[in-house]
SEKOL-158601 format. One line per field, with one value per residue: x, y, z of N, C-alpha, C, O in turn; residue number from 1. Coordinates in nm, 3 decimals. Layout:
nX	[X;...]
nY	[Y;...]
nZ	[Z;...]
caX	[X;...]
caY	[Y;...]
caZ	[Z;...]
cX	[X;...]
cY	[Y;...]
cZ	[Z;...]
oX	[X;...]
oY	[Y;...]
oZ	[Z;...]
seq	[NUM;...]
END
This chain:
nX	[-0.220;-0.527;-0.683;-0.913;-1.178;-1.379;-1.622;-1.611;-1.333;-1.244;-1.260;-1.097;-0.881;-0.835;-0.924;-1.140;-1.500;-1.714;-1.953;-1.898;-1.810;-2.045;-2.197;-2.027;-2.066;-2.375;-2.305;-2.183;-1.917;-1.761;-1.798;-2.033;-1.992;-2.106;-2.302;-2.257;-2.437;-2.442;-2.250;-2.052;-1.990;-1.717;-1.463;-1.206;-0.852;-0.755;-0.947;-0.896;-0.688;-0.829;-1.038;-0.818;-0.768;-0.974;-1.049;-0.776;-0.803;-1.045;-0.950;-0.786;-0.966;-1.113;-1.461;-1.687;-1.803;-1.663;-1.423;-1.540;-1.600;-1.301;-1.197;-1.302;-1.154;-0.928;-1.043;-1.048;-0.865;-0.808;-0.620;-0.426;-0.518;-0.407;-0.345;-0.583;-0.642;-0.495;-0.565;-0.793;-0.726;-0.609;-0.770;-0.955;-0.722;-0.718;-0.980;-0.972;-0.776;-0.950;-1.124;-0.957;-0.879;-1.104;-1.189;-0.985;-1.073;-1.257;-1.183;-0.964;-1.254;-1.330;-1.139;-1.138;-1.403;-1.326;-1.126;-1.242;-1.404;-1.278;-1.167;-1.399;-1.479;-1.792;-2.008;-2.273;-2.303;-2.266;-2.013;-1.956;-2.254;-2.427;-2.310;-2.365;-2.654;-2.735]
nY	[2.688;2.658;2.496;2.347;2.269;2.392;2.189;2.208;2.238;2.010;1.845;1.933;1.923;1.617;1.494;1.485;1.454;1.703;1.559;1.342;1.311;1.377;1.117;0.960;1.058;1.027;0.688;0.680;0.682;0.904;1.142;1.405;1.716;1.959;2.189;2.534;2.809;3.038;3.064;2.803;2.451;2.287;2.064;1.869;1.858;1.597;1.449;1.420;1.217;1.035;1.010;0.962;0.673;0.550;0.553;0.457;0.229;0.137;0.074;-0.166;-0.334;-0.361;-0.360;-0.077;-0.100;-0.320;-0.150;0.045;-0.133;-0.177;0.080;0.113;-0.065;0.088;0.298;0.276;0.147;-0.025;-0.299;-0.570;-0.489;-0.511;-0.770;-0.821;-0.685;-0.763;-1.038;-0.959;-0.873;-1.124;-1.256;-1.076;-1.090;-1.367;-1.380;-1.213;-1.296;-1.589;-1.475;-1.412;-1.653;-1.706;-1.566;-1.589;-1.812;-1.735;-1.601;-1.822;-1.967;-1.751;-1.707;-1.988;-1.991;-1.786;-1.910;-2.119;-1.934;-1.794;-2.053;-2.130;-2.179;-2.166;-1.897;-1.852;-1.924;-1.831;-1.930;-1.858;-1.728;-1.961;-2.102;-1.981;-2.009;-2.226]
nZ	[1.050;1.174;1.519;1.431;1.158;0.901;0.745;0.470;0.411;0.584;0.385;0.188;0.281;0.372;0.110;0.005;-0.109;0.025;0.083;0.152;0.376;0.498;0.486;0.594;0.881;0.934;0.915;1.144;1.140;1.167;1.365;1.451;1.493;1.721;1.686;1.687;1.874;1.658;1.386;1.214;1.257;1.370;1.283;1.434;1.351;1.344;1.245;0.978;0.938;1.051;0.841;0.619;0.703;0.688;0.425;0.320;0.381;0.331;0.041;0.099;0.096;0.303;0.434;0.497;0.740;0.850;0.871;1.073;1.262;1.309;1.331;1.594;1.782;1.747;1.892;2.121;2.284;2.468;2.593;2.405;2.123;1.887;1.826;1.774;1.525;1.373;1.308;1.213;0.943;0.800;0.795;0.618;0.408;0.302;0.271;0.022;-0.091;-0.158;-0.359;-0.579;-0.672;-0.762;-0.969;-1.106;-1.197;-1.376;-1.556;-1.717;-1.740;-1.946;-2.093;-2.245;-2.402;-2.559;-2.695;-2.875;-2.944;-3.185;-3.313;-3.419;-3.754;-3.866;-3.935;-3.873;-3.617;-3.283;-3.037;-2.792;-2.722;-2.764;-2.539;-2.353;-2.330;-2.315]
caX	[-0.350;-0.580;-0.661;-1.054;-1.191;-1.528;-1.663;-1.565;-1.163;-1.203;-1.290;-1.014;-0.729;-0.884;-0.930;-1.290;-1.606;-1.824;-2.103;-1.887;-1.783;-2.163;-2.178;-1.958;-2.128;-2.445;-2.272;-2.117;-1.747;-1.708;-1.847;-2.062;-1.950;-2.242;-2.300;-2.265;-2.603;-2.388;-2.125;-2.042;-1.952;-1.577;-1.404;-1.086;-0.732;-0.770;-1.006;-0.820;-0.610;-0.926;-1.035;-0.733;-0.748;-1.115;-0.989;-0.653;-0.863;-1.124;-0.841;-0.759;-1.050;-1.244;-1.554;-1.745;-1.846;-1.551;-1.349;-1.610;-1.529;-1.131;-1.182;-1.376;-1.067;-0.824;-1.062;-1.091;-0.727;-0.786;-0.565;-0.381;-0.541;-0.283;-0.365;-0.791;-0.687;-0.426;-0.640;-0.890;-0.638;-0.548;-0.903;-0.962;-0.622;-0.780;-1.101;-0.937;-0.693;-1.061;-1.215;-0.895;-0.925;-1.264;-1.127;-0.886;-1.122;-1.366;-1.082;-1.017;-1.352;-1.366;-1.030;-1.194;-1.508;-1.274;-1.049;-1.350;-1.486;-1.163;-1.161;-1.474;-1.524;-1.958;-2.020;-2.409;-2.342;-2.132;-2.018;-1.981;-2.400;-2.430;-2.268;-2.460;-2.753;-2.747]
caY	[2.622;2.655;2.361;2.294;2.289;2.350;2.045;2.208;2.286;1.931;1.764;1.982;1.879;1.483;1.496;1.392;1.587;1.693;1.433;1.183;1.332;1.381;1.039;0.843;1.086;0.957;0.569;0.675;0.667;1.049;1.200;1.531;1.826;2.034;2.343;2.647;2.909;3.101;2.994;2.690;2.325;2.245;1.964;1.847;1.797;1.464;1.396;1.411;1.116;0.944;0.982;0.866;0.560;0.509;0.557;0.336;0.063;0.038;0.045;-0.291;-0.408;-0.368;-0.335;-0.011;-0.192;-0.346;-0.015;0.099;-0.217;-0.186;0.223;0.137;-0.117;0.193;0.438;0.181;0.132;-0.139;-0.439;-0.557;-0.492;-0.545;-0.918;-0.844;-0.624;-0.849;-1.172;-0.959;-0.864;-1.241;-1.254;-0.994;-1.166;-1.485;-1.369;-1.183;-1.547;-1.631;-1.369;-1.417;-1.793;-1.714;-1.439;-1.692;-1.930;-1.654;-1.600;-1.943;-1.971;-1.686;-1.782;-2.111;-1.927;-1.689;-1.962;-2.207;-1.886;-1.801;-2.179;-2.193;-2.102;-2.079;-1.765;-1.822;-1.871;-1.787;-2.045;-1.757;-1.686;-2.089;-2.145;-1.882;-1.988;-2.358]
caZ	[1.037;1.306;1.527;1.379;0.984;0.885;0.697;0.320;0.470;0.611;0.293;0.077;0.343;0.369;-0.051;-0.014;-0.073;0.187;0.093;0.180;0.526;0.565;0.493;0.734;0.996;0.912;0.950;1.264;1.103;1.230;1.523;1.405;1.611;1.762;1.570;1.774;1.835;1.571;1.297;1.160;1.271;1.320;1.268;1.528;1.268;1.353;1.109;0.832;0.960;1.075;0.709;0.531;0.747;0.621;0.295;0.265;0.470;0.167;-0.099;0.125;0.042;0.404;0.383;0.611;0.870;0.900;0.940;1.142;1.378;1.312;1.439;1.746;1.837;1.797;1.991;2.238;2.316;2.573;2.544;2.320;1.989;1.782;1.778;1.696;1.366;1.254;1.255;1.094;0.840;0.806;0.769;0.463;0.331;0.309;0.158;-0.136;-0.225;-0.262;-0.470;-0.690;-0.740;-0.825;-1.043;-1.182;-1.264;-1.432;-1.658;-1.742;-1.867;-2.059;-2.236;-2.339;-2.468;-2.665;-2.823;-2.913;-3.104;-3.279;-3.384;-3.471;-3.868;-3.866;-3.879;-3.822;-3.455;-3.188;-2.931;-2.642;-2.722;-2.760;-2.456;-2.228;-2.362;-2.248]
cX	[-0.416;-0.634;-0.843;-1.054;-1.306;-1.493;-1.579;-1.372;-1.144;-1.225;-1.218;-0.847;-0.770;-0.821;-1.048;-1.374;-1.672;-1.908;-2.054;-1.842;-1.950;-2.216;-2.163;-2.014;-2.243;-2.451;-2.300;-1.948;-1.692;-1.868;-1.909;-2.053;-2.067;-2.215;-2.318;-2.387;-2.551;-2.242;-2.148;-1.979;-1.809;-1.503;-1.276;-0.986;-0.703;-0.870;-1.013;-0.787;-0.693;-0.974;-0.960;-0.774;-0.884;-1.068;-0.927;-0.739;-0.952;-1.043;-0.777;-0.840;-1.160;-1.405;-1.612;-1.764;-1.752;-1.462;-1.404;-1.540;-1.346;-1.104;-1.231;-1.236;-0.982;-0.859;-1.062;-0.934;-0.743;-0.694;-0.489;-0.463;-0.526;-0.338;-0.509;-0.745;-0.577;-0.491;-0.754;-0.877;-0.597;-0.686;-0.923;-0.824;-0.657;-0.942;-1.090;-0.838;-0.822;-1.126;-1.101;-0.879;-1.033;-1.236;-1.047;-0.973;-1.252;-1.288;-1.045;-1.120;-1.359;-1.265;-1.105;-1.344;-1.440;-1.206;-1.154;-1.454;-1.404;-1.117;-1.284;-1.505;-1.671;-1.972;-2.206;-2.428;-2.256;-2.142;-2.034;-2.165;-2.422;-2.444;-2.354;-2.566;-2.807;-2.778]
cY	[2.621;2.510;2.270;2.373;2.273;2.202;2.065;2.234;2.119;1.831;1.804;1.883;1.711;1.434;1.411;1.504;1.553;1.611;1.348;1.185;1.354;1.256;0.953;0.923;1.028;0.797;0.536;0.618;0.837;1.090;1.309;1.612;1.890;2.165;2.402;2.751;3.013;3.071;2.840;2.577;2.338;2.152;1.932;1.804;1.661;1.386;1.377;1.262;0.988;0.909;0.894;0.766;0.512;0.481;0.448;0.191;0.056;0.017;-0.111;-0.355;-0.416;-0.298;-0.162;-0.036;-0.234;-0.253;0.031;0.032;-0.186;-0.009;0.214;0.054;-0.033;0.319;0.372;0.168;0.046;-0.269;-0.430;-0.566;-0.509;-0.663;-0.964;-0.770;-0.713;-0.998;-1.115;-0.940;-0.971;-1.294;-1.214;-1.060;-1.243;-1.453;-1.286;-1.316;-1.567;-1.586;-1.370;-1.499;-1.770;-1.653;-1.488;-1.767;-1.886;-1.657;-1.689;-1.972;-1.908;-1.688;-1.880;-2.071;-1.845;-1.784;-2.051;-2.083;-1.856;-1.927;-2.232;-2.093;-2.055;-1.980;-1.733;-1.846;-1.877;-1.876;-1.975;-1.788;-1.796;-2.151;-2.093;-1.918;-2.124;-2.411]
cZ	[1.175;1.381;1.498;1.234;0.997;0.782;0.501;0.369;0.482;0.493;0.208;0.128;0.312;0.184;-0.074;-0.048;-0.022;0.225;0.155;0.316;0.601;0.621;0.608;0.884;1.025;0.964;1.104;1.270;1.143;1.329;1.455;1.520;1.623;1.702;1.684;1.770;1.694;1.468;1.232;1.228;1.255;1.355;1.362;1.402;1.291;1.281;0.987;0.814;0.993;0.901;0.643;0.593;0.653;0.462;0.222;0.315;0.359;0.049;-0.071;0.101;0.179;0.357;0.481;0.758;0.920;0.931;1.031;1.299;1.405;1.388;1.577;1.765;1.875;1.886;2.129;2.341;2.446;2.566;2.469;2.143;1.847;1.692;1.729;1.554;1.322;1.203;1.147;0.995;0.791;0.719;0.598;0.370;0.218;0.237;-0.026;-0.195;-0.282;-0.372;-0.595;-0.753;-0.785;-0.944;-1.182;-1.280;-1.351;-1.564;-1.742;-1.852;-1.963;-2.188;-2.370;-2.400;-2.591;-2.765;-2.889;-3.031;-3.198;-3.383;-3.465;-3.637;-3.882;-3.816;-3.843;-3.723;-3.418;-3.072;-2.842;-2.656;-2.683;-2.646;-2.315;-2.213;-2.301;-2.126]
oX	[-0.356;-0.630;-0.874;-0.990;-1.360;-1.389;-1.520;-1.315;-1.054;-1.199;-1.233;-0.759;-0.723;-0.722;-1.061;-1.343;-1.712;-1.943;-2.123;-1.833;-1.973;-2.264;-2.241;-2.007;-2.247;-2.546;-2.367;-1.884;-1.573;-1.987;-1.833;-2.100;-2.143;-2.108;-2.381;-2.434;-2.644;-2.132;-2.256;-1.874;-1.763;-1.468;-1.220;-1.031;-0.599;-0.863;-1.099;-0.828;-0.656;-0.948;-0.996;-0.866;-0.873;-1.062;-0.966;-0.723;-0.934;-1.080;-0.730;-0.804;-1.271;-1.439;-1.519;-1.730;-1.730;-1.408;-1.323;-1.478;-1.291;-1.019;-1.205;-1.157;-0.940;-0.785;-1.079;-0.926;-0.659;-0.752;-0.452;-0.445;-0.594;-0.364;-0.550;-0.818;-0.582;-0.473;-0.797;-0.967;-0.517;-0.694;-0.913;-0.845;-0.645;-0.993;-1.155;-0.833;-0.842;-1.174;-1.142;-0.861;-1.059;-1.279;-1.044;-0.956;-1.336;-1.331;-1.080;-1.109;-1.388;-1.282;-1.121;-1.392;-1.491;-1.212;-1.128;-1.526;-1.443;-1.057;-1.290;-1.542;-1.694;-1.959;-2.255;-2.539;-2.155;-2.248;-2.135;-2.203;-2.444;-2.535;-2.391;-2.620;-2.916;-2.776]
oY	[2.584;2.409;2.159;2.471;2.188;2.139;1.980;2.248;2.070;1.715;1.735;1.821;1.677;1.370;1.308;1.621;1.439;1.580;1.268;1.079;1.348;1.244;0.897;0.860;0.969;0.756;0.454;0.552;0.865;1.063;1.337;1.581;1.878;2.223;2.350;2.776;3.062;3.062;2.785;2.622;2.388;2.152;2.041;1.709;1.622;1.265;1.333;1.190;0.872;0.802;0.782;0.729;0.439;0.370;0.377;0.075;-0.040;-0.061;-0.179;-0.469;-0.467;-0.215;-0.145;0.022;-0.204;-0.275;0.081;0.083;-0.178;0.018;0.297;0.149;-0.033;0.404;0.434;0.185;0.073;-0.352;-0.319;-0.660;-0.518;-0.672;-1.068;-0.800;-0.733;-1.055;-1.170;-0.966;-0.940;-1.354;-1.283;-1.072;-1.222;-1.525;-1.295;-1.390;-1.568;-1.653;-1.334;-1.485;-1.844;-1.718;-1.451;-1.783;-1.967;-1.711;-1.665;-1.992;-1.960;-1.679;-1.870;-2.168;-1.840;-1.765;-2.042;-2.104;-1.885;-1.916;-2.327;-1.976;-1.936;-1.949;-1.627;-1.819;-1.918;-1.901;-2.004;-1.883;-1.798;-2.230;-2.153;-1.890;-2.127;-2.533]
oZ	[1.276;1.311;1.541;1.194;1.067;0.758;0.433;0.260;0.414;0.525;0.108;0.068;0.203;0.149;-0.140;-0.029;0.000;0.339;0.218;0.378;0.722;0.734;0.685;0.990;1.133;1.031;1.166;1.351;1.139;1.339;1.363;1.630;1.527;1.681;1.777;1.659;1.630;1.523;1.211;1.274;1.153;1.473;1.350;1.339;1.238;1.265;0.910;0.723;0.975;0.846;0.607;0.520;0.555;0.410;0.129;0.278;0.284;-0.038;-0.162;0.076;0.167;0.273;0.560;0.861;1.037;1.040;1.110;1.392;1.514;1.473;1.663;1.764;1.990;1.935;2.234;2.463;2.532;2.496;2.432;2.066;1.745;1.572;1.678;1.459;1.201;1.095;1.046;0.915;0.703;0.612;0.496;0.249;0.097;0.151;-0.130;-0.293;-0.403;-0.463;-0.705;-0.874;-0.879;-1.039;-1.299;-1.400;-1.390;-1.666;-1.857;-1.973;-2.071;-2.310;-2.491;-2.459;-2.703;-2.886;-3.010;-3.128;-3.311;-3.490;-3.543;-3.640;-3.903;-3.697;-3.802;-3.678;-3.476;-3.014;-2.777;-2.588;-2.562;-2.620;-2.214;-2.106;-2.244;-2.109]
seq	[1;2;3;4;5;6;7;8;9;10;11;12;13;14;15;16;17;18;19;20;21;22;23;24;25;26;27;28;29;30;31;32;33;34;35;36;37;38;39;40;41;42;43;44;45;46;47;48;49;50;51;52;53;54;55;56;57;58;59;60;61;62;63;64;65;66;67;68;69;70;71;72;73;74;75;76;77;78;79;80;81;82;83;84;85;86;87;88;89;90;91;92;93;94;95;96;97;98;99;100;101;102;103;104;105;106;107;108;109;110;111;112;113;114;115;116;117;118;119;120;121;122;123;124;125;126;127;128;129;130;131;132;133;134]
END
């Protein structure tokens, strides 16, 4: 493998398509390489790995921005950093508990909407509609 990928090579190896490497260039989540007076744009094999990261980090639930911030910490390599992405990881933790109590308590309701219509014999209205409607 050679040690640069145009943009369609770097989006086969990654497992993205190109839009979305156009994309995060666009953001400023990849660097766009300067096109040459002749040929095509090529990518450093390190952008694969920059990718995935982008990737597995929204499957955690970060948001863009927030990867964006969590990649400048690792291009940055000053300090210890360790201890800024794990609070912010502590962070995103702590905001999905919430989104799942919330989640929880969405559920919840919609139980008691479902058994209140199962119990209810009138069939000329529906407590869910009833209930929304109030």
């Amino acid at each position: 493998m050679s040690k640069s990928l145009t943009i369609g090579r770097l989006a086969k190896a990654a497992e993205i398509n190109l839009e979305t490497i156009r994309y995060y260039q666009r953001i400023g989540l990849l660097k766009e390489p300067v096109k040459p007076p002749q040929g095509y744009r090529t990518y450093p094999l390190e952008y694969i790995g920059r990718i995935r990261f982008i990737k597995r980090a929204q499957q955690l639930g970060f948001k863009l921005q927030e990867i964006a911030e969590l990649l400048q910490m690792g291009d940055d390599q000053a300090g210890n950093q360790c201890d800024d992405v794990r609070r912010r990881a502590e962070q995103k933790r702590q905001q999905i508990n919430h989104q799942i109590k919330d989640l929880q308590s969405l559920r919840d309701t919609l139980d008691t909407l479902i058994d209140n219509c199962h119990r209810d014999d009138n069939s000329a209205h529906c407590p869910i509609i009833e209930t929304l409607t109030s």
